[in-house]
C-alpha positions in Angstrom: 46.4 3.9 36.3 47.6 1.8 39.4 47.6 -1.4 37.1 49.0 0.0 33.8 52.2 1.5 36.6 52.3 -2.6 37.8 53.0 -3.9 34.4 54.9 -1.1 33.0 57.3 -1.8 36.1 57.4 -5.6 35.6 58.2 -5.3 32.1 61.5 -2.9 32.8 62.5 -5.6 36.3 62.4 -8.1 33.6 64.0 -5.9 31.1 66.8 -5.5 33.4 67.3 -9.1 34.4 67.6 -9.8 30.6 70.1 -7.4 30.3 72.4 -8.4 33.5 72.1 -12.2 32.4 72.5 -11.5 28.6 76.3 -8.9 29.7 77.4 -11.9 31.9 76.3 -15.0 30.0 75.9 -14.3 26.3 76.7 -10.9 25.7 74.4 -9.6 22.4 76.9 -7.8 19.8 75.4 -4.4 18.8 73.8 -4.0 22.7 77.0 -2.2 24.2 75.0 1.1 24.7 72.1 -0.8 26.5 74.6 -2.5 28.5 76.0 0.6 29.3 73.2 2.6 30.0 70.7 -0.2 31.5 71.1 1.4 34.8 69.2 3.8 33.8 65.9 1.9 34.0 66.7 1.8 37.5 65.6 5.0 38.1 63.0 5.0 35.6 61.9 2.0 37.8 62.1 4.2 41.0 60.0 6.9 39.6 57.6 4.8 38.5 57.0 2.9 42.0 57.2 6.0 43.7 54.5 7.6 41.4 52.2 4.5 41.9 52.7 4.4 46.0 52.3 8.6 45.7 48.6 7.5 43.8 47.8 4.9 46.0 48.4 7.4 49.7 46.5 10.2 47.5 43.3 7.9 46.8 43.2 6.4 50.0 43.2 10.1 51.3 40.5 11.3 49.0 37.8 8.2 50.4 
């Protein structure tokens, strides 16, 4: 579960790197509402590392 959290939060970093570099450099016509709204994967990316570090306390509890 740890690993599939890892790569899931990779993919959305790199997500929103492509997003910030595409808006400043070569904006994409038809991805205003991404632009817009790419914030949000910020906090999808917060939940996300906060759910992993909450699995990895909770099995180092359980040994």
């Amino acid at each position: 579960m740890i690993k599939i959290l890892d790569i899931t939060s990779t993919v959305i970093i790199a997500i929103i790197i492509i997003g910030f570099l595409s808006q400043n450099f070569f904006p994409i016509e038809g991805l205003e509402l991404f632009y817009e709204k790419k914030f949000y994967l910020a906090f999808v990316y917060l939940a996300i590392r906060l759910s992993r570090n909450y699995l990895i306390k909770r099995e180092q509890n359980q040994q």
